[in-house]
C-alpha positions in Angstrom: 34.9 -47.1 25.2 36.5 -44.0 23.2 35.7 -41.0 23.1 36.4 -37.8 20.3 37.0 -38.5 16.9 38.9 -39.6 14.3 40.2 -38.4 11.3 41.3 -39.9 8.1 44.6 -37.2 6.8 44.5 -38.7 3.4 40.3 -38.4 3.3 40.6 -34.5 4.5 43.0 -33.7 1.4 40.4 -35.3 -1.0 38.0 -33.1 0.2 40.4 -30.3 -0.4 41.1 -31.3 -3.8 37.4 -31.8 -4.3 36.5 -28.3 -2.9 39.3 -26.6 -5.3 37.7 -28.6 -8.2 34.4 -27.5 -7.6 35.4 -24.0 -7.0 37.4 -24.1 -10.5 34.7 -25.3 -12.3 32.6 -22.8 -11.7 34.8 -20.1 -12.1 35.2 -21.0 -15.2 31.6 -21.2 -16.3 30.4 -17.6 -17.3 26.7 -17.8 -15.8 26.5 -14.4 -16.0 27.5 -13.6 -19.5 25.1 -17.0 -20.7 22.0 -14.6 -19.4 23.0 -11.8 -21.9 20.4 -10.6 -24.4 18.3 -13.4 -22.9 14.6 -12.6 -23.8 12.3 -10.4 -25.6 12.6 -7.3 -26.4 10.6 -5.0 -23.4 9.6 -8.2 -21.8 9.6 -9.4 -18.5 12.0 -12.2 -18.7 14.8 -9.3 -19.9 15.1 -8.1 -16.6 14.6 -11.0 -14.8 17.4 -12.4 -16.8 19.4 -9.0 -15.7 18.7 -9.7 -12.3 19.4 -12.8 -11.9 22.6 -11.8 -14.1 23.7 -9.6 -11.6 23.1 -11.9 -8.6 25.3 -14.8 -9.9 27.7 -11.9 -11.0 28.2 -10.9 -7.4 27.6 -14.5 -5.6 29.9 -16.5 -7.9 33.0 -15.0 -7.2 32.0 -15.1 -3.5 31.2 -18.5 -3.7 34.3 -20.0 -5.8 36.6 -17.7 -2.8 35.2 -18.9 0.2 35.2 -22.7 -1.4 39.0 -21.7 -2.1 39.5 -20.9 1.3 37.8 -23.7 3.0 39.8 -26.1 0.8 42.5 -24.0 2.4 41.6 -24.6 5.9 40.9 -28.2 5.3 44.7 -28.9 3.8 46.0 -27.2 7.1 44.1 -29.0 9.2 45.3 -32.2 7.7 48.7 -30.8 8.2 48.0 -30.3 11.8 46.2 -34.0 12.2 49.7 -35.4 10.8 51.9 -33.3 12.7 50.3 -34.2 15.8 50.7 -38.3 14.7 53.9 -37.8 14.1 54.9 -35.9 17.6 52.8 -38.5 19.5 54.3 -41.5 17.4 57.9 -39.7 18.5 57.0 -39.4 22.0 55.5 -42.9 22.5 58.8 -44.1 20.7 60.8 -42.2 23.3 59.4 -43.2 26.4 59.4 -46.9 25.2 63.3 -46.6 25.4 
């Protein structure tokens, strides 16, 4: 009966390279500047267009940074999951002998 968990190195850095993706491809879509001059003239829909303008214009950049950073955390965790096989592989090894 085990107990924890286990992890999958090689499934962690997909989800890294996923997370990077994800956060590039919305960097790279202007959602802000799509909303410009968006509606009629003195109607509602202008300003709720420049609202919602400014919200994506401030959450984006948020957004595509912390996605950067948990892609981050996930490679060095991956680096950690292998590093520790590798010292547990090496000390089994050793006390075999």
């Amino acid at each position: 009966m085990g107990t924890g968990f286990e992890v999958v190195p090689a499934e962690v850095a997909t989800a890294a390279g996923r997370a990077r993706q994800a956060a590039a491809t919305v960097r790279a879509a202007d959602l802000a500047g799509a909303l410009a001059d968006v509606g009629l003239s003195g109607g509602t829909s202008v300003a709720a267009a420049d609202r919602l303008a400014a919200a994506w214009g401030g959450t984006v950049p948020k957004w595509t940074a912390g996605t950067e950073a948990y892609a981050t955390g996930l490679d060095q965790a991956r680096s950690g999951y292998r590093d520790a096989d590798q010292s547990a592989t090496h000390d089994i090894a050793a006390a075999g002998r």
